[in-house]
N, C-alpha and C positions, 0 to 999 in steps of 0.2 A: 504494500500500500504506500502510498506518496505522502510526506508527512508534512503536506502543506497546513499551514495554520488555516482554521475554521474560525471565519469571524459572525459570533452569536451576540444579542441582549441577555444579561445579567437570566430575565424572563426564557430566552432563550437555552441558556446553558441548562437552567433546571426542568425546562423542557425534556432537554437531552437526557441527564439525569436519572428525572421519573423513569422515561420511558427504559433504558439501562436497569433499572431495577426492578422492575414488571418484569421484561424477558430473565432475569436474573431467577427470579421467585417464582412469579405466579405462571406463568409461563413455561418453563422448566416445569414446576411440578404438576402443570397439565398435559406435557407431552410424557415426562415419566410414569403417569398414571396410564395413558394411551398404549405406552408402550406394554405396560406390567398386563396388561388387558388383553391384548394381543399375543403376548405370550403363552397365555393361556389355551391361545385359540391351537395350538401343539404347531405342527408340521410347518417350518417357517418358508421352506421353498417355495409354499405355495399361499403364503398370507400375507393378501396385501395390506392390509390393516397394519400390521409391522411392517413393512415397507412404509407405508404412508406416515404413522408415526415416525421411524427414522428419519424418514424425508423431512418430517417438520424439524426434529430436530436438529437435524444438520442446519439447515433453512435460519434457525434461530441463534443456533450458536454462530451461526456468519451476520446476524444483523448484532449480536451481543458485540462481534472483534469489530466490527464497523465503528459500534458507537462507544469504546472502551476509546479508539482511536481516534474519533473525534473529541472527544471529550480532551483526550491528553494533550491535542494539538490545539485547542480552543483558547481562542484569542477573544477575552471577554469587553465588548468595548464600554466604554468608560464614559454614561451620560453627562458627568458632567464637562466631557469637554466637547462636547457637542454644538457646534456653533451654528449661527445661520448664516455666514458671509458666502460659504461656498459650498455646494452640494458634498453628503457624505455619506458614508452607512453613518445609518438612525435617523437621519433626516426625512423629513415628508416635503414632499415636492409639489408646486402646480406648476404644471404649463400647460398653454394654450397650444392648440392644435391647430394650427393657420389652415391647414386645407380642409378641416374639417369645421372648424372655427366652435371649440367647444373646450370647455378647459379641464385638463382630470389631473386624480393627486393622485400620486404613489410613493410607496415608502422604501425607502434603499435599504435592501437586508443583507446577509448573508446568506450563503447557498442555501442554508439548511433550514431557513426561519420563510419558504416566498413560498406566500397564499396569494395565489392569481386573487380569487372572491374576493380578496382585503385588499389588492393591489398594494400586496408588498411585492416587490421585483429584489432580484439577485445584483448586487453587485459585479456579478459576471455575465449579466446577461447585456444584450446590446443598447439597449434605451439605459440602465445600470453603469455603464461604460461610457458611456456619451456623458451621463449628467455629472459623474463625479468630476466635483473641481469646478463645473459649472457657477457664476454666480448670476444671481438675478438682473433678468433684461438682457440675459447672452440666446443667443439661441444655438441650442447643440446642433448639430445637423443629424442625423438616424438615415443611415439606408438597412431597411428589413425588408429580408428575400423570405417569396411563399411560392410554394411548387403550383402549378397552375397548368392543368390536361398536359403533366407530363413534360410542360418546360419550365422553366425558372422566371418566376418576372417579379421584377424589382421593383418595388415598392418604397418610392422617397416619400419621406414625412418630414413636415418642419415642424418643430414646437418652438413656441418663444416659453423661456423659464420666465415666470411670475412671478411665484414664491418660492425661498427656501424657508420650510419650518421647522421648530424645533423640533426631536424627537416628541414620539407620544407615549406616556408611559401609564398603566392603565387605563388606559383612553382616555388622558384629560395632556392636555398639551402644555409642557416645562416652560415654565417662560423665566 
């Protein structure tokens, strides 16, 4: 695995966390129960049910090393230095959408924390990479490619940045 740093909210890390100790416990001792269950079942060449069970567990103990390894590589960022002069991870963003002429916020995360519904976006994704470093009244420029009957066509977007805002931290905004 590549041991690039994972950049989460404070929210975000114990996210990670929980979810690492659910597969750790309850998790594990549902598929060890599956399993003991299935062994029952005798002649294992032919029982998929253990097969199935194994599969889960394999399955889990590879999202357990996943998230052991983000966790250890996690780069927790730090609200209060979170400013508004220039686009960041934690920030919430508006800009307007000149060809569409309508204005939408999104919030710059890291890989692990982006809810499309919430219009959180990745830090690595391409609207995420445009806007960082951005400050207000610049306009990033975005070219996003969408596959279309089998050719590529390219789709230019302009946003003008409006606002950078502060982080939001249980949905009320740091000011």
């Amino acid at each position: 695995m590549e041991d690039k740093g994972v950049i989460v909210s404070k929210e975000g890390f114990e996210k990670l966390e929980k979810e690492l100790d659910y597969l750790r416990t309850t998790k594990r001792a549902e598929i060890a129960e599956k399993i003991k269950v299935a062994l029952g079942f005798g002649d294992l060449s032919e029982n998929s049910e253990y097969d199935e069970a194994k599969n889960a567990q394999a399955e889990n103990e590879g999202k357990i090393a996943e998230l052991e390894n983000k966790i250890r590589h996690a780069k927790i960022i730090d609200e209060a230095e979170i400013d508004t002069k220039t686009v960041q991870i934690g920030n919430t963003v508006k800009l307007y959408d000149v060809e569409f002429e309508e204005e939408v916020e999104y919030t710059i995360v890291g890989s692990t924390e982006v809810n499309l519904a919430e219009n959180k976006i990745s830090n690595e994704s391409p609207i995420g990479k445009a806007l960082l470093g951005a400050k207000k009244g610049s306009t990033p420029r975005l070219v996003l490619y969408t596959l279309e009957a089998g050719g590529l066509l390219i789709l230019r977007s302009n946003y003008l940045l409006v606002a950078v805002l502060q982080a939001y931290k249980n949905d009320q905004a740091l000011n």
